[in-house]
C-alpha positions in Angstrom: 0.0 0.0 0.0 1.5 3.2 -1.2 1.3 6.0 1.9 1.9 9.3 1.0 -0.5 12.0 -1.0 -1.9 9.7 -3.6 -3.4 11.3 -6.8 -2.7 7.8 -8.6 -6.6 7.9 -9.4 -9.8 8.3 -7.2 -10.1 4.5 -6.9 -7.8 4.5 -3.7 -10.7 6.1 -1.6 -10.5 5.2 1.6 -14.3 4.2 3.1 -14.7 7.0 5.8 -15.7 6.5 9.4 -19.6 7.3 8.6 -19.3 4.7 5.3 -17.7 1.9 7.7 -20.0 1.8 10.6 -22.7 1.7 7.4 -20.8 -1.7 6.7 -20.4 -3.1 9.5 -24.2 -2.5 10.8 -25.5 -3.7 7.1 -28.7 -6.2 7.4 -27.5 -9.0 5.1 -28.8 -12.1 3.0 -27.8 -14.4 0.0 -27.7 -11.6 -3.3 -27.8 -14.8 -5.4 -31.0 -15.9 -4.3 -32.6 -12.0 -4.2 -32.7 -12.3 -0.3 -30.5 -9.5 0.9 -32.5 -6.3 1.9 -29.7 -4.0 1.6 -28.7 -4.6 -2.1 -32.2 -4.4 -2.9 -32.5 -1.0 -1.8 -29.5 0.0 -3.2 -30.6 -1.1 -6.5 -33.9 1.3 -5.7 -32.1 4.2 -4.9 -29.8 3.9 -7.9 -32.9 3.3 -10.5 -34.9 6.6 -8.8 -31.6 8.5 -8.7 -31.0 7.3 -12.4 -34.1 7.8 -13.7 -35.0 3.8 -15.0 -36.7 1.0 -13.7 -34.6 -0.8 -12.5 -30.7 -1.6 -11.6 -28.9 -4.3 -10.8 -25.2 -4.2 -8.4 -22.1 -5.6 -9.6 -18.5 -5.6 -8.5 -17.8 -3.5 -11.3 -18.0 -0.8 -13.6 -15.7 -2.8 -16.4 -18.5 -5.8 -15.3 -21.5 -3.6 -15.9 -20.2 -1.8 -18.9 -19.2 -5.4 -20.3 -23.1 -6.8 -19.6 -24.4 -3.8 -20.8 -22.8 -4.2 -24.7 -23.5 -7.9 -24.2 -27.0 -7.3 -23.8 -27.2 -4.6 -26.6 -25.3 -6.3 -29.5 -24.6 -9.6 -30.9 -20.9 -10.7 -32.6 -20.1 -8.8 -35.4 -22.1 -6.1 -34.5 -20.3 -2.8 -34.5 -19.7 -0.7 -31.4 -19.3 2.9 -31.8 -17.3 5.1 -29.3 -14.5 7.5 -28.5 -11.2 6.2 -29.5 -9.6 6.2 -25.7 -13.2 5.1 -24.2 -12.4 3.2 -21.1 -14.5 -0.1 -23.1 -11.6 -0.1 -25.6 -8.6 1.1 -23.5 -8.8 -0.5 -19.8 -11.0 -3.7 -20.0 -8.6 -6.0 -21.9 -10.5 -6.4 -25.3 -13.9 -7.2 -23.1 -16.1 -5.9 -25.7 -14.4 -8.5 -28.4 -14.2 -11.4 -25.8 -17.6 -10.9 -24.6 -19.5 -9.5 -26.9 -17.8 -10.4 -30.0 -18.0 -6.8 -31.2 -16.0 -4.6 -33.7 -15.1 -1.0 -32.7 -15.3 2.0 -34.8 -13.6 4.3 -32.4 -14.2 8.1 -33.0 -10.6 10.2 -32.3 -11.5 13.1 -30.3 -9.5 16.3 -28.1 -11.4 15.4 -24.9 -13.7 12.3 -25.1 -16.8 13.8 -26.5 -17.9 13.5 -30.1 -21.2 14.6 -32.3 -24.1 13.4 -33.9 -21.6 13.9 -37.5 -19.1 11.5 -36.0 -21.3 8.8 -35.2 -23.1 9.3 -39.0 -20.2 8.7 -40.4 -19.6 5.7 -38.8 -22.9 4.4 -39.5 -23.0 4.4 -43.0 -21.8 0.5 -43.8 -24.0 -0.8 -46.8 -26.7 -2.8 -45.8 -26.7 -6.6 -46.3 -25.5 -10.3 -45.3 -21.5 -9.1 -46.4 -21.8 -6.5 -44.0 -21.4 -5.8 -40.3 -24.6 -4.2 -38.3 -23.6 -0.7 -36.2 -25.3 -1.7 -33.4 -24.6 0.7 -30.7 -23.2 3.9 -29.3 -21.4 4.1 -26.2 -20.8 7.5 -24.5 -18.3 8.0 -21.3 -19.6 10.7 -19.0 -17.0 11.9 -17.9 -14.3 11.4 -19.9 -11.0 9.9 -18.4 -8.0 9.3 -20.6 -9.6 12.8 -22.3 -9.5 14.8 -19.5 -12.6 14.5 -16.8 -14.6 16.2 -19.3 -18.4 16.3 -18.8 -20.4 16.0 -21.6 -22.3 19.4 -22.9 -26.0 18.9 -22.6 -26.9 20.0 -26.6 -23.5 17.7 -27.8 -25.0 14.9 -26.3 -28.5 15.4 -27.6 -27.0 15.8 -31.0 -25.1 12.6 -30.5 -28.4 10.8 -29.2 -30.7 11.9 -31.8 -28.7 10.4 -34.5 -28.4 7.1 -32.5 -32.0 7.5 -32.8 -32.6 8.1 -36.4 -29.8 5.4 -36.9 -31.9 2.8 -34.8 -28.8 2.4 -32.6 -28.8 1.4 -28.9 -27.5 4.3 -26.4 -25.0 3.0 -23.3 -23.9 5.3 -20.6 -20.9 4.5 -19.3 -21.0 7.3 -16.5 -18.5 5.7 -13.9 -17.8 9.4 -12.6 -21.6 10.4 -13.5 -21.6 12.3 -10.8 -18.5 14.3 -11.2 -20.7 15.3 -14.4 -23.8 16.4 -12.7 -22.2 18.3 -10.0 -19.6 19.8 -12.3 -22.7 21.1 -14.7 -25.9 21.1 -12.2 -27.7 19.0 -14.7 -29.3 16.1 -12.6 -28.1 12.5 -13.3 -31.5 11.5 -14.5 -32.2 14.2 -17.4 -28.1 13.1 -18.2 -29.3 9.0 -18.3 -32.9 9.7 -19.5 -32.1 8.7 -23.5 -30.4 5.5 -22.8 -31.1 2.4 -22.9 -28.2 1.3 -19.9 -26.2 3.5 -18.2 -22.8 2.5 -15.4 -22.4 3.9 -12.4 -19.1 3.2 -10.5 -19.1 3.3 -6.7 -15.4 2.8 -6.2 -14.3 6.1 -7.9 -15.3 9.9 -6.5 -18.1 8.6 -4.6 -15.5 6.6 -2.5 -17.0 2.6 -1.7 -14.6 0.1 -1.4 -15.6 -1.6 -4.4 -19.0 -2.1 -6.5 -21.1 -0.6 -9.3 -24.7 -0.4 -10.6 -26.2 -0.9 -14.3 -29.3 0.5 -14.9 -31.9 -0.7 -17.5 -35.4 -1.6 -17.9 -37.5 -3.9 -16.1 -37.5 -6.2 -18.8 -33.7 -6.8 -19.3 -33.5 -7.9 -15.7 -33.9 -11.5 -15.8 -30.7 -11.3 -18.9 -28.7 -9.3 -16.7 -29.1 -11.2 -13.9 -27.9 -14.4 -16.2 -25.1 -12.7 -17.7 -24.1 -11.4 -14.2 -23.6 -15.1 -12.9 -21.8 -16.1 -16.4 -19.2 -13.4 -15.5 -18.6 -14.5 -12.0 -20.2 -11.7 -10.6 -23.0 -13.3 -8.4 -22.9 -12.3 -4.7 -23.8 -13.9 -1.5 -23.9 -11.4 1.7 -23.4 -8.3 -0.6 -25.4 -6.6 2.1 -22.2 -5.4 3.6 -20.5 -3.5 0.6 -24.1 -2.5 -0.7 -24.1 -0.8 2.2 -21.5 1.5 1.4 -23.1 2.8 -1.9 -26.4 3.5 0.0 -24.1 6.0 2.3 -22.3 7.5 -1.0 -25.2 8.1 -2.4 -26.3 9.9 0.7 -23.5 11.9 1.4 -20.6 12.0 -0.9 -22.0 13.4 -4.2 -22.4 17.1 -3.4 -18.9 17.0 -1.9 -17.5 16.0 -4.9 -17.4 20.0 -5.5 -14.6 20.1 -3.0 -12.4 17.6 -5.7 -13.6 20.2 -8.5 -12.3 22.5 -6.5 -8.7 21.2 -5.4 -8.1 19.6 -8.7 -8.0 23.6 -9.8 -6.4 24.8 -6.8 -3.4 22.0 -7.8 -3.6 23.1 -11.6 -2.9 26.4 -10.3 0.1 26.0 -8.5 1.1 23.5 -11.0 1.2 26.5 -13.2 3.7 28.2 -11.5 6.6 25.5 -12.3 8.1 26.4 -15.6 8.9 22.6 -15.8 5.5 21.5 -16.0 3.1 21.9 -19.0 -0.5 21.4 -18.3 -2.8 20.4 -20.8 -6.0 22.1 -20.2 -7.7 24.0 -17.1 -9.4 20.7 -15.0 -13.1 20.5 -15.4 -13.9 18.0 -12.7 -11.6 16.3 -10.7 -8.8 15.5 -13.1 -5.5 17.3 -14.7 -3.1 16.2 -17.0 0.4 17.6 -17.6 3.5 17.0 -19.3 7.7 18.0 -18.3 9.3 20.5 -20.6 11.7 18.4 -21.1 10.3 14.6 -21.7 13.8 13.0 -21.0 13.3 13.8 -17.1 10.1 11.5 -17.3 11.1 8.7 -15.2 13.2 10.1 -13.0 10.4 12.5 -12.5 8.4 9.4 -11.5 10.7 7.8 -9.7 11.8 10.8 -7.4 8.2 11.5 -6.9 7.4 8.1 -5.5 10.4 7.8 -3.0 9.7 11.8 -2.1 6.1 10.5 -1.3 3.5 11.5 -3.8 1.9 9.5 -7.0 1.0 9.9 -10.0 -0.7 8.2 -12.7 1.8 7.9 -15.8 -0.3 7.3 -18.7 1.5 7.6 -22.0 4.9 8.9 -22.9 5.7 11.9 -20.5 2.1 12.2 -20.1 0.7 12.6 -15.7 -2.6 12.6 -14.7 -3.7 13.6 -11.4 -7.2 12.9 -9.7 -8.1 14.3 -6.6 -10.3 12.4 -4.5 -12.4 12.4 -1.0 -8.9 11.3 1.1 -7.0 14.4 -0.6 -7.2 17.6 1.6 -6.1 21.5 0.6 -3.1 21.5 2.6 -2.6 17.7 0.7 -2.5 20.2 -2.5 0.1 22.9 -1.3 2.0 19.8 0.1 2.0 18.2 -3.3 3.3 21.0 -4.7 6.3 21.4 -2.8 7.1 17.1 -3.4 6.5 18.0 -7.4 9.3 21.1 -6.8 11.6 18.4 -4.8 11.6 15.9 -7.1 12.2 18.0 -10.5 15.3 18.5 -8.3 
């Protein structure tokens, strides 16, 4: 376990007091078997919260996101999707091992894309010969592309094509709610237009592990199935369920405080002549780059042994996430570790 100010990504949350004694007092039953109270009313809350009728809780958001494009699509169907969407960059060719799918990624500046794009890649001749576009997947906020929150008219653009096109629409909005507090649009006018739609409890809202899919009533028997082909059926998951009903509780309007630092850190980032920084943060991310891309890993290395983490992902490219366990004073401390270990 690293200890020091880690802004490797918001997944190393640490449950807080409040979130633990949540755990630990959790009324429990077998999940498998529908018996256990406290899932079931997360699975409420997330639906309401989401706007659909229903939702079903996984270990996680690759899991969710994985059953979502099995349920949509079948192999050889074409999924469309931002080129560095999490579904083609972090969950180890899921989409083609599970679904049997073929991507048309879109190449984009920060994750988001329009109606125009996903025409374009819609257009395949129709017949036996050729692949079916099948579905649109849309990552709310963006991750590898900044922690970008989706504009409200882009996305209806890039819905009403989907639309026209007869495509299916998946959320994957992991850090959904980064995007509703970052632009006070509510999560379920943000979800309304699709047919599935991830939420991630391990991330900014700070559980120790889990996630939610949420769909229509009628998809909940398939889900369920293709949740125990995956692995993913629970027994007591009372406990950890437990957890997201306290997130969702109390730890989605403080993810303004992450907005917040992730600024504060950008700005004093600024200030180092050896840093570059690729855009102002939006939510609770920042990327930058050294002047001088030789220094990379000794950058790195210097920062771990001086006590602070980053994420290095790409060729001298460092992203930083601020998170629930990551205070002000964490910030101006981080500052001074970056200023050490540039030497």
């Amino acid at each position: 376990m690293f200890h020091g100010i880690d802004l490797y990504s918001d997944v190393v949350t640490q449950p807080t007091p409040g979130m633990r004694k949540a755990i630990a007092e959790a009324e429990v039953g077998d999940e498998q078997r529908g018996e256990d109270p406290t899932t079931a009313r997360l699975e409420s809350m997330a639906a309401a919260v989401l706007g659909k009728e229903a939702a079903t809780f996984l270990p996680s958001a690759t899991m969710a996101n994985e059953i979502a494009l099995r349920l949509h699509i079948e192999p050889g169907d074409v999924i469309i999707a931002a080129a560095n969407a999490h579904i083609f960059f972090a969950e180890t060719g899921g989409p083609a091992v599970h679904a049997g799918a073929l991507a048309r990624p879109i190449e984009t500046n920060d994750g988001t894309f329009t109606g125009q794009d996903v025409e374009r890649r819609c257009t395949w001749p129709v017949g036996p010969h050729f692949p079916r576009t099948r579905l649109v997947s849309v990552e709310n906020t963006t991750n590898m592309d900044g922690g970008i929150p989706w504009d409200m008219n882009r996305l209806a653009d890039v819905v009403s094509v989907a639309k026209r096109n007869n495509l299916k629409l998946h959320l994957d909005g992991s850090r959904l709610m980064n995007a509703v507090v970052a632009s006070g649009v509510s999560a379920d006018a943000i979800a309304r237009s699709f047919d599935t739609v991830t939420l991630c409890l391990s991330k900014g809202l700070g559980c120790p592990m889990g996630a939610l899919l949420a769909h229509a009533v009628c998809d909940t028997d398939r889900i369920r199935r293709l949740k125990q082909l995956m692995g993913g059926a629970l027994r007591q998951s009372g406990m950890v369920a437990a957890a997201g009903i306290y997130a969702l509780t109390h730890h989605i309007d403080r993810l303004a405080d992450d907005h917040s630092n992730a600024r504060y850190l950008a700005e004093l980032l600024s200030d180092i002549s050896d840093i570059v920084l690729e855009k102002p943060p939006a939510t609770n991310m920042l990327f930058f780059r050294l002047r001088d891309p030789q220094k990379e890993k000794t950058f790195a290395e210097r920062c771990l042994s001086n006590g602070i983490r980053f994420c290095l992902v790409g060729t001298n490219r460092f992203r930083a996430v601020t998170h629930l366990n990551i205070t002000r004073a964490d910030i101006e401390r981080a500052v001074v570790l970056v200023r050490k270990s540039l030497g």
